[in-house]
C-alpha positions in Angstrom: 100.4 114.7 81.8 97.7 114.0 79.6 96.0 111.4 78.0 97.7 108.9 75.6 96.1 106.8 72.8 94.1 104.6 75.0 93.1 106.9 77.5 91.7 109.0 74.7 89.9 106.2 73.2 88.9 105.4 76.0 88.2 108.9 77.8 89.5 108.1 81.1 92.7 108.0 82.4 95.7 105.4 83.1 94.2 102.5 81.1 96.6 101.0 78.5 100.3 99.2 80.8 100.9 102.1 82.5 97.4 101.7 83.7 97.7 98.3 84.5 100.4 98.8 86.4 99.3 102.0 88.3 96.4 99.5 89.3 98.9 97.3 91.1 99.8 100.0 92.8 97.2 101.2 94.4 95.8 97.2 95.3 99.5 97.0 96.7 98.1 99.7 99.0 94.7 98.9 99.7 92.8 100.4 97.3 91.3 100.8 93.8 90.3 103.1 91.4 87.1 103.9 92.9 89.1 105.2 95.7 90.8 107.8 93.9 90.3 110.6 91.7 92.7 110.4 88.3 92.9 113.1 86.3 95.4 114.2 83.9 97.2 117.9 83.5 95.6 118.5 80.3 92.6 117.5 78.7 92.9 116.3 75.3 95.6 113.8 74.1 98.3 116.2 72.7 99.5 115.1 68.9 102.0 112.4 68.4 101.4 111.6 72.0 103.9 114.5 72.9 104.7 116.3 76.1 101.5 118.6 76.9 103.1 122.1 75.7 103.3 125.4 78.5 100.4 127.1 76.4 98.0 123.8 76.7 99.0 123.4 80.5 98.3 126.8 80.4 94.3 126.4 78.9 93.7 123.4 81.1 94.6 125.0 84.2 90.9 126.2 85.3 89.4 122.8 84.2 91.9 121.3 86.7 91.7 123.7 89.7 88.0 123.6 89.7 88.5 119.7 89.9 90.8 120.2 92.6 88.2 122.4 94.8 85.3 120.2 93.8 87.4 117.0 95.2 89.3 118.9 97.8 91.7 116.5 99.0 94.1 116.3 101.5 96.5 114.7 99.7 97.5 115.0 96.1 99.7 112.7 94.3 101.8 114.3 91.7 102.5 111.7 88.9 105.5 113.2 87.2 107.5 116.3 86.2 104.4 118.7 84.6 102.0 117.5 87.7 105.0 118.4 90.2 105.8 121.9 88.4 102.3 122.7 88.7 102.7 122.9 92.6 106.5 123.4 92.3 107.5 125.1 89.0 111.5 124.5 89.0 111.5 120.9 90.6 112.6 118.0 89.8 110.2 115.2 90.1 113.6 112.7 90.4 114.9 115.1 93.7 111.0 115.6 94.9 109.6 112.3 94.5 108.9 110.6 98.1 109.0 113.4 100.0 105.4 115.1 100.8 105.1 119.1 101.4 102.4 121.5 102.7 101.1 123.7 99.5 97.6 125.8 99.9 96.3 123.5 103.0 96.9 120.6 100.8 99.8 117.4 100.9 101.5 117.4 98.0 103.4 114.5 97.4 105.3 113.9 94.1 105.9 110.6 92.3 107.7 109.2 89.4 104.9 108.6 86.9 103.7 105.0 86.5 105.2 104.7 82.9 108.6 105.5 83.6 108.4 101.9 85.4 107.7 100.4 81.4 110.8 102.1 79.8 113.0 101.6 82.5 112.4 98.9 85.0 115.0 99.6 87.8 112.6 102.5 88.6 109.3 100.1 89.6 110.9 99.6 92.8 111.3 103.0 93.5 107.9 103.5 92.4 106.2 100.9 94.7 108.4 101.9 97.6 106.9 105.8 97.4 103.3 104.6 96.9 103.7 102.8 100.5 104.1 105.7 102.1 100.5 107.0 100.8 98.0 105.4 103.7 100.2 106.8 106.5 100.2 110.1 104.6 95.9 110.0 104.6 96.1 109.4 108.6 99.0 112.1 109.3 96.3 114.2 107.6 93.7 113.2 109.7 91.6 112.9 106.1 89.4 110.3 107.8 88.3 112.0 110.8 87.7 115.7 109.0 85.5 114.3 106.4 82.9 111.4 106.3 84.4 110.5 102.7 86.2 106.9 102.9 90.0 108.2 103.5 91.2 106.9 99.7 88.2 109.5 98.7 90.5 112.2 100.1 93.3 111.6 97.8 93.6 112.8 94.0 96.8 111.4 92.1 97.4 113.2 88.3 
């Protein structure tokens, strides 16, 4: 979405619970951080720590797709409803989530963000249950043999 008090203090993203949590995650998985490229939807922390409005999506959009075909992965994780409606305007992230789909060469697959675990905690097993599926989606996409990158290098999650 974008970032929230600690992120922007910080300037990167998923630090803060949510980010602590979102690191379990990807250790439950085999990897870290430096495997993946985070980024959020937009840029600066929207006021009040709101819901990034259409018009700031909207501004951001460039910033992100250039990130996208600087990184070009094979597999994008899609941390909540305004990542999913990026790829998938009219989804819902709660019918999407878990189950990857083919958009401009690229895996999409959509997740619940990390943060809906905090508020509501019968979600967290849901959440780690959809991250499993992540390393056999990097070797359907044959991300390690097409690329000398390490195969978590070929994943973006935002």
């Amino acid at each position: 979405e974008g970032p929230g008090f600690y992120e922007d203090r910080e300037g990167r993203p998923f630090v803060g619970s949510s980010g602590k949590f979102f690191e379990e995650l990807l250790l439950s998985i085999g990897l870290n951080r430096k495997d993946v490229y985070i980024t959020n939807m937009v840029k600066c922390r929207p006021p009040n720590n709101r819901d990034p409005m259409s018009a700031e999506i909207q501004a951001c959009d460039s910033y992100l797709e250039r990130q996208i075909q600087l990184i070009q992965p094979k597999v994008i994780v899609t941390l909540g409803r305004y990542s999913l409606a990026r790829f998938f305007p009219g989804e819902t992230v709660t019918r999407a989530r878990g189950k990857p789909r083919k958009k401009d060469g690229m895996v999409i697959y959509p997740m619940l963000h990390p943060a809906a675990a905090l508020y509501r905690q019968n979600l967290r097993q849901v959440i780690e249950g959809d991250i499993k599926a992540i390393p056999d989606l990097l070797q359907k996409t044959d991300a390690s043999k097409e690329s000398s990158q390490p195969p978590g290098q070929q994943l973006s999650m935002f």
